[in-house]
N, C-alpha and C positions, 0 to 999 in steps of 0.2 A: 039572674041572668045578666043584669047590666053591669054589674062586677066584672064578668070577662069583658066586656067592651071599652071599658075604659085604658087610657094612657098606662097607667101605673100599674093595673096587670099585665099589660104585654112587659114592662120593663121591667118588670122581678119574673116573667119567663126569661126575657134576655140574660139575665142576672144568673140565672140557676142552670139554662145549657152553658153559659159562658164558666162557672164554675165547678159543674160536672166534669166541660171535658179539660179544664187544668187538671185538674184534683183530683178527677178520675180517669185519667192517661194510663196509669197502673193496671185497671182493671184488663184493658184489652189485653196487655202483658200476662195477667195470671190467667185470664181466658184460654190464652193461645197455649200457653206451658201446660193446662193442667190438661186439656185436650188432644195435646198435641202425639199423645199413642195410641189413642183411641185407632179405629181402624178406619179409613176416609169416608165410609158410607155412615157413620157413626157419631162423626165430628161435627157435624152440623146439628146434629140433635142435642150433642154436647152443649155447643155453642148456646143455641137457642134455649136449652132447658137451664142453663147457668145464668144466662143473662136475664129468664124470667123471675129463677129465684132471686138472685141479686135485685131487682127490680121490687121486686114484695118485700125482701126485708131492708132494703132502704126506707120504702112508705113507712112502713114499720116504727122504721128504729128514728125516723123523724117525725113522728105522729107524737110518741110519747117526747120527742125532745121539744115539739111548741108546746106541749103541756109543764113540763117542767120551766121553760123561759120566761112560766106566769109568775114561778116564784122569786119574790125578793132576791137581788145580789146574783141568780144565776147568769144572768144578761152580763152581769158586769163580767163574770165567769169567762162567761163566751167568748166576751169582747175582746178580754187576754190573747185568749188563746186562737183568736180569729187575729189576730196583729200579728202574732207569732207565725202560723201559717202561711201569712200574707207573707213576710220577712224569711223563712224560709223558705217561699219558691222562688223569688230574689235570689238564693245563693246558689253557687253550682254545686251539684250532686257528684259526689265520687263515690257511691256505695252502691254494691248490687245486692237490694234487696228482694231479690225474687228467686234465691239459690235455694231456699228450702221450699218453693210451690213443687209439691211431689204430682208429677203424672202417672196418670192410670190408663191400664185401656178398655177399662169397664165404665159404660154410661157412667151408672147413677154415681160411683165413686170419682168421676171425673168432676159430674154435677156437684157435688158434695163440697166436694175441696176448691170450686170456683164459688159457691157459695160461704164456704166460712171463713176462704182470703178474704171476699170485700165484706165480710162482719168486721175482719181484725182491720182494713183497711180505710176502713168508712167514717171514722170519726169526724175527722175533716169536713168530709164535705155535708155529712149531717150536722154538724154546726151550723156549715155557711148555709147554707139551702134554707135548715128552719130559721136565720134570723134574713134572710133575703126575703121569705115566704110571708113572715110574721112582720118585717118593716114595710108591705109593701097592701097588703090583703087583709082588710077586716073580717074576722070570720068563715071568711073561705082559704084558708090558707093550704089544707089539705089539698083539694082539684088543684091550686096552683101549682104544689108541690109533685104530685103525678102525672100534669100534664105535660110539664118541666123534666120530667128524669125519662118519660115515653120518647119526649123530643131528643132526647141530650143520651140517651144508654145506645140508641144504634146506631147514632154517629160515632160514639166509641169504640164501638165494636166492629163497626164495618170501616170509620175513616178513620179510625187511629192512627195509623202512617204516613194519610196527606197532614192530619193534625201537627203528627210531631213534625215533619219535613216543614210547616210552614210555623212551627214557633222556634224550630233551628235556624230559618230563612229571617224570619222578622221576631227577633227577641222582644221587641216590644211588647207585642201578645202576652208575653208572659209578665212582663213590665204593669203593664194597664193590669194584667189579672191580680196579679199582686196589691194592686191600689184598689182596685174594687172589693177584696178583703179585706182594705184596710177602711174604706169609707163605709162598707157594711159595719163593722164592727162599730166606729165612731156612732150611727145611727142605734145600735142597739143599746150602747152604754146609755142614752143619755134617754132611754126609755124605758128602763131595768124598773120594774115599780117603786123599789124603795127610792129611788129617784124625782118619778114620774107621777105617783099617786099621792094625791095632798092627803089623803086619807088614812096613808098606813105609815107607816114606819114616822113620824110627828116629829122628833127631836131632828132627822136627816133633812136638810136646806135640798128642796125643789128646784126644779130645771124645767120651763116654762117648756112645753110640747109644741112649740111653732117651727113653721117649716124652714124659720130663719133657724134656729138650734138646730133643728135636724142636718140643715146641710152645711150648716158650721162644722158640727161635730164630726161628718162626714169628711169633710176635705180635710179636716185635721187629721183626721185616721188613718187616711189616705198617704196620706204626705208623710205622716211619723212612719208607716213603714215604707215609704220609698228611701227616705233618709236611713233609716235603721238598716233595709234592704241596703244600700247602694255604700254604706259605711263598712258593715260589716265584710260585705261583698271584696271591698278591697285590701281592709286589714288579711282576709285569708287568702286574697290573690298575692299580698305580697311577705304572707308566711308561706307560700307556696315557694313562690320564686330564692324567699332565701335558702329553705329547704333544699333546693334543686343546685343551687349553686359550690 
């Protein structure tokens, strides 16, 4: 029990609504579409029975990804493709991805199809979540992770619109979330075990586990995709503009 009271669990909670509702801003969109012929007394049932299965197979599907991030080289895995993430919410979106969420106006086929968007949509953020969960929580990483997605699923669903109205108003938001997948990421590479365990992988040069590394490696993480963000950001704002011209 003194695990939840401590500093560093509330701030890998901050960490996991903060990266739910970036990452998971889509989900209210496939909510709302796959719902949306349902019949009004029906929609809410919709609602709430989509967003409980999404809810179960998230725990899920990031249950077995802390297990897998025990193996050698998958951290460093992650840590890619958590940069990457990081650097494309940095860039602006011209694609509507949400043209094939088919609505129904029968429950459980509404439920159905809101559950296996956020299967195909979920990678993301069960990346970030299980190394936010896993950098923060010694063996409780689980309750952190569902107390985290309880907090963070019905702010998405029900404030999805003040959400987006205020990272339209203050980009920043989106800025800072960006950097916090990137310092996420710095932290997990340089704890990957074959890094991190004097014990395994023997011929691989170790990287001492102090909180001095950790948040080195973090603010470098961080930084490298604001830069990668904010470079690439403008090489395509200004192959836009010569496009346009």
């Amino acid at each position: 029990m003194e695990q939840f009271l401590t500093p560093e669990f509330w701030v890998a909670v901050g960490q996991i609504i903060m990266i739910d509702i970036l990452l998971g801003g889509d989900n209210a969109v496939v909510i709302a579409l796959a719902c949306r012929k349902l019949p009004p007394k029906l929609r809410t049932q919709g609602i709430l029975w989509g967003t409980a299965g999404a809810i179960v197979l998230r725990v899920v599907l990031i249950f077995f990804a802390l297990q897998l991030l025990q193996i050698p080289f998958l951290k460093l895995v992650g840590a890619l493709l958590l940069l990457w993430i990081g650097v494309k919410l940095l860039l602006p979106e011209h694609d509507d991805d949400h043209a094939n969420i088919q609505a129904s106006d029968k429950l459980w086929a509404a439920v159905k199809t809101v559950i296996v968007a956020d299967f195909v949509m979920s990678l993301d953020n069960v990346i970030a979540i299980a190394g936010a969960a896993q950098g923060a929580a010694d063996h409780h990483e689980l309750p952190l992770v569902i107390f985290g997605l309880l907090v963070s699923i019905p702010i998405i669903v029900w404030g999805s619109q003040l959400v987006i109205k205020l990272m339209d108003r203050f980009p920043l938001i989106i800025t800072l979330g960006g950097m916090l997948l990137g310092w996420i990421a710095g932290t997990m590479a340089v704890s990957d075990p074959a890094v991190a365990d004097p014990e395994k992988w023997l011929q691989i040069p170790k990287i001492a586990q102090t909180d001095a590394v950790k948040y080195a490696a973090g603010i470098a993480g961080a930084l490298l995709v604001l830069a990668i963000g904010k470079a690439l950001g403008a090489r395509k704002g200004a192959a836009d503009s010569a496009a346009s011209t």
